[in-house]
C-alpha positions in Angstrom: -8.5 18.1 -43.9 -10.8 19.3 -41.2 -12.0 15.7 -39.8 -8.0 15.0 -39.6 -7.5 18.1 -37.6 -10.0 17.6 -35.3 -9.7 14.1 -35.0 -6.1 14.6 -34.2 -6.7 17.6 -31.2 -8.9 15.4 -30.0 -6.4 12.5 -29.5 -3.8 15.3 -28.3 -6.1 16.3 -25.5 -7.2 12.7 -24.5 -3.1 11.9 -24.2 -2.9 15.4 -22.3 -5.2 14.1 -19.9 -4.2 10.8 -19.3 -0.3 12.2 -18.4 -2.3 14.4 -16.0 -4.3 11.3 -14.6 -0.5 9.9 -14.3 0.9 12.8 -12.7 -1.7 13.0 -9.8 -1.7 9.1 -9.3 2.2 9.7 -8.9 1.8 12.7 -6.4 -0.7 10.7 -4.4 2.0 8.0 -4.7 4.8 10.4 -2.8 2.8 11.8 -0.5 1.6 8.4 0.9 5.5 7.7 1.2 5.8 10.7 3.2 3.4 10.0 5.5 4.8 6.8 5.7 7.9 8.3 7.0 6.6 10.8 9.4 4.4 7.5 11.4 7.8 5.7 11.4 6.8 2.8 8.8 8.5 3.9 5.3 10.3 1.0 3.8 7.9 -1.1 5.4 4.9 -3.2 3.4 1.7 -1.6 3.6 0.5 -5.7 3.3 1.9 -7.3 5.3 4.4 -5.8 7.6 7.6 -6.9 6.3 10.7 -4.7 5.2 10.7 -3.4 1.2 14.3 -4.3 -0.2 16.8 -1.5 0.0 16.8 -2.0 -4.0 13.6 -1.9 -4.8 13.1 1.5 -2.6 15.8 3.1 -4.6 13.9 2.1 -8.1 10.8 3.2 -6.6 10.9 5.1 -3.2 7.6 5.4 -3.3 6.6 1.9 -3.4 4.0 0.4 -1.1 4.5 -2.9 -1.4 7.4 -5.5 -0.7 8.1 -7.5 -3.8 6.0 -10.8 -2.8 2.8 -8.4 -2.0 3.8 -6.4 -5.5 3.8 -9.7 -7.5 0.1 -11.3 -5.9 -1.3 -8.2 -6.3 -0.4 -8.7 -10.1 -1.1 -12.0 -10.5 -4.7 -11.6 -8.1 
């Protein structure tokens, strides 16, 4: 009983961390966007230049990338 107790705080804490490795990753996400907006280049690619579909922006308003960038950068 006690190896399955500790074994399972242990996986509850290494899941705690990880959503707090996500939630700062997704912070640093928004605030790039905003600083984006403030220099006058949200809803621009931080690639190459070109505009980020309107659609893609409203999934994810924080995304860096247009969807050709997005997709090498999977594939690279």
């Amino acid at each position: 009983m006690g190896r399955l107790s500790r074994m399972d705080a242990l996986q509850h804490q290494a899941m705690a961390q990880e959503t707090e490795r996500r939630r700062q990753v997704e912070l640093k996400r928004i605030d790039a966007a905003l600083e984006r907006m403030k220099e006058g280049e949200y809803g621009l690619c931080v690639h190459c230049g070109e505009s980020i579909a309107t659609r893609r922006l409203e999934f994810d308003p924080a995304a860096p990338l247009c969807i050709t960038c997005a997709s090498a950068a999977k594939s690279g």
